[in-house]
C-alpha positions as CSV (number, residue, x, y, z in Angstrom):
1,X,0.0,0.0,0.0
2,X,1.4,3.5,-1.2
3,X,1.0,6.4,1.3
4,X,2.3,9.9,1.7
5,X,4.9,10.8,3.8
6,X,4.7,11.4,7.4
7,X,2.7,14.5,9.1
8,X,5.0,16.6,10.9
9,X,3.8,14.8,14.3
10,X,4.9,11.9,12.9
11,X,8.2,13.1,11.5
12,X,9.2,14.9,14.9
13,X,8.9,11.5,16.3
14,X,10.5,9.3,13.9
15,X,13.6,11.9,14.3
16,X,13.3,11.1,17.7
17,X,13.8,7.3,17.3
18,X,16.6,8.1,15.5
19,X,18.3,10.3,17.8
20,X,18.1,7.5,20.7
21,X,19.6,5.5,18.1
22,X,16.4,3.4,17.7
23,X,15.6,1.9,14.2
24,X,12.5,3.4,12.5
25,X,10.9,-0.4,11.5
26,X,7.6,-0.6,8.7
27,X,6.1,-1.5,12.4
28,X,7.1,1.3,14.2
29,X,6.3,3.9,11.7
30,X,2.6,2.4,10.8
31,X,2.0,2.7,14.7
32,X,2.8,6.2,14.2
33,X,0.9,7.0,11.6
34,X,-2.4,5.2,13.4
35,X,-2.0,7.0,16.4
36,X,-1.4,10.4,15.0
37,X,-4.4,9.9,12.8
38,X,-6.5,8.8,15.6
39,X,-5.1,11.7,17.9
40,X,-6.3,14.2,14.9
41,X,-9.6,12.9,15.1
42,X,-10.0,12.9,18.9
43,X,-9.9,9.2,19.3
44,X,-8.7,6.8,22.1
45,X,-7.5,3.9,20.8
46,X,-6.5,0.5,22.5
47,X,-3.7,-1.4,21.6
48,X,-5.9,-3.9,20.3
49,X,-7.8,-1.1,18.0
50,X,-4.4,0.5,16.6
51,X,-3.3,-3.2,16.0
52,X,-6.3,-3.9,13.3
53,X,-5.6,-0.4,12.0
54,X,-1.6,-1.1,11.4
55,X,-2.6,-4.6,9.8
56,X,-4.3,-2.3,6.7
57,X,-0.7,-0.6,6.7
58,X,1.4,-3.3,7.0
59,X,-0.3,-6.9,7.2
60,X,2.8,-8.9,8.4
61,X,2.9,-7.1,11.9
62,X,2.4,-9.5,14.2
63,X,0.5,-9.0,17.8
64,X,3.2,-9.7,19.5
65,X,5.1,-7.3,17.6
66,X,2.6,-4.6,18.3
67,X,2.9,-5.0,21.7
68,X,6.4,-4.5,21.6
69,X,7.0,-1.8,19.8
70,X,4.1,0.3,21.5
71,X,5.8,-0.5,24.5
72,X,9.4,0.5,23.1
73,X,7.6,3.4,21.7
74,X,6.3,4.7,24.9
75,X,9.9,3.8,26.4
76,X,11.2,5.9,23.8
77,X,9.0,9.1,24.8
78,X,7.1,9.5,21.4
79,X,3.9,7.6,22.8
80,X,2.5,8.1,26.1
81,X,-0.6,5.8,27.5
82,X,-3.3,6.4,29.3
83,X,-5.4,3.8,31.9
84,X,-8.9,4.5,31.4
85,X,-10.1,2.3,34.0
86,X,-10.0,-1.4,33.7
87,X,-7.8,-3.3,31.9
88,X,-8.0,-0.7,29.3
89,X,-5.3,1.2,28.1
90,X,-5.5,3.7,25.4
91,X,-2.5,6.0,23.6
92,X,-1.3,9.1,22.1
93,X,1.5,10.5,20.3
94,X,3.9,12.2,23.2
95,X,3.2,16.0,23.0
96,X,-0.4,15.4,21.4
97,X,-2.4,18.8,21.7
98,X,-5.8,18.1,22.3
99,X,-7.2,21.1,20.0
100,X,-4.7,23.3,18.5
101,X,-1.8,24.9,20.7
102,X,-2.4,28.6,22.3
103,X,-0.2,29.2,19.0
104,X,-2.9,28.3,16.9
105,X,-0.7,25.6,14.9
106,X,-2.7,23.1,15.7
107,X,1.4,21.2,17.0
108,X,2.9,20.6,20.1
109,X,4.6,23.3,21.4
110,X,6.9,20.5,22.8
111,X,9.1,17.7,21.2
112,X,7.9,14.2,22.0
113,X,9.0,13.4,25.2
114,X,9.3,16.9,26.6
115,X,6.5,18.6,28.6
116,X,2.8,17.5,29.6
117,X,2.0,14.3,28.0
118,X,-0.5,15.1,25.9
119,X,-1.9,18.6,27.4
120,X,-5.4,17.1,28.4
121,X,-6.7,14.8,31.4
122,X,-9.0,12.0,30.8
123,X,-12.3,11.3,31.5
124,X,-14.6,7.7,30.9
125,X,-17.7,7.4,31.1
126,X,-18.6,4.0,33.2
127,X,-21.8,3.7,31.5
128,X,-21.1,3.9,27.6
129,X,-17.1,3.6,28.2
130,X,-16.7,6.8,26.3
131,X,-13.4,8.5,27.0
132,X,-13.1,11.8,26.8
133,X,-10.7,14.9,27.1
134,X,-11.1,17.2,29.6
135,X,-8.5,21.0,30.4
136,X,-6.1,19.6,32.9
137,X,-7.4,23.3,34.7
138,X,-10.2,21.5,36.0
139,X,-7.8,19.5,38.5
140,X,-6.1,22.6,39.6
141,X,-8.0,22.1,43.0
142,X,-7.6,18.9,43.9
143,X,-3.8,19.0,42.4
144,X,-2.7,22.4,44.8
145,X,-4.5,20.4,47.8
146,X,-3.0,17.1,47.2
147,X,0.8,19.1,47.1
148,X,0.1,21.1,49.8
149,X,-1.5,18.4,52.2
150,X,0.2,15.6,51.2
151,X,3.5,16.8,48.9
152,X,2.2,14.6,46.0
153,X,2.2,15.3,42.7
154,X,-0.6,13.9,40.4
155,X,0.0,12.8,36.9
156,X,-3.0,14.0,35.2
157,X,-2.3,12.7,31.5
158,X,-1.3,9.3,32.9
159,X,-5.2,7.9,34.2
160,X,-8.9,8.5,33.3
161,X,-11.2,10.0,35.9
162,X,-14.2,7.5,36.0
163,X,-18.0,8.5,36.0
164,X,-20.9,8.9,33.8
165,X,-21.3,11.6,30.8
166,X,-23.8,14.0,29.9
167,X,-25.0,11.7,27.2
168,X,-25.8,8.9,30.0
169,X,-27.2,11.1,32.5
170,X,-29.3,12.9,30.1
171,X,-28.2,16.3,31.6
172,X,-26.2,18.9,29.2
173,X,-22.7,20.5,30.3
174,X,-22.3,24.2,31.5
């Protein structure tokens, strides 16, 4: 299968890889692409969903393969994952902005592996298991309380708050 070359996400992080000295693999790059293409269009995907998405790019990736290179990826610093309750794990791109930077540019304002993890918390719904983003602002409180009672940090980008969504409830937000 032909495809064009690599978005500028994708680029940064290949680069990457090849700064650490890593190989850039048919593997590795089709992960890439899959996950930058579902961070553009504000999806969550599981290891299990990227891995039928890299089969259309490159059929001889095996699952154990996938597992390992998602793994060496996020080791790497150019993917970043996310428990969203469960045994579910979902993942981004490192640096993925959620919406478009302050900039506008609609990029990272970050190289992979630098700064916030993806610039958004997480949110799943328990009912529909809809995951969401949320503004890591809306954790300001509890993060400032949890420092100053306890001196712990919280890892916002790194787990999903757990609850039910507006659809479910029925109710609208604001």
């Amino acid at each position: 299968m032909e495809h064009a070359g690599p978005t500028p996400r994708v680029a940064t992080a290949l680069a990457r890889l090849r700064e650490l000295g890593e190989r850039v693999t048919p593997a590795r790059r089709a992960v890439l692409e899959v996950v930058d293409a579902a961070d553009r269009a504000d999806e969550h995907l599981t290891a299990e969903q990227i891995g039928a998405r890299v089969a259309e790019l490159e059929p001889s990736t095996h699952r154990a393969t996938l597992y390992r290179v998602l793994t060496s990826l996020c080791d790497a610093g150019v993917l970043s994952h996310i428990h969203v309750g469960g045994n579910a794990t979902v993942y981004h791109l490192a640096g993925h902005p959620s919406r478009t930077s302050e900039s506008g540019s609609g990029t990272a304002a970050y190289a992979p592996g630098e700064g916030p993890a993806h610039g958004h918390a997480h949110v799943r719904c328990l009912v529909c298991g809809r995951v969401q983003d949320a503004p890591t602002d809306v954790l300001a409180v509890a993060a400032d309380r949890l420092r100053a009672t306890l001196g712990f940090e919280i890892d916002t980008g790194h787990v999903a708050l757990l609850g039910t969504c507006a659809r479910c409830t029925g109710s609208q937000p604001g």
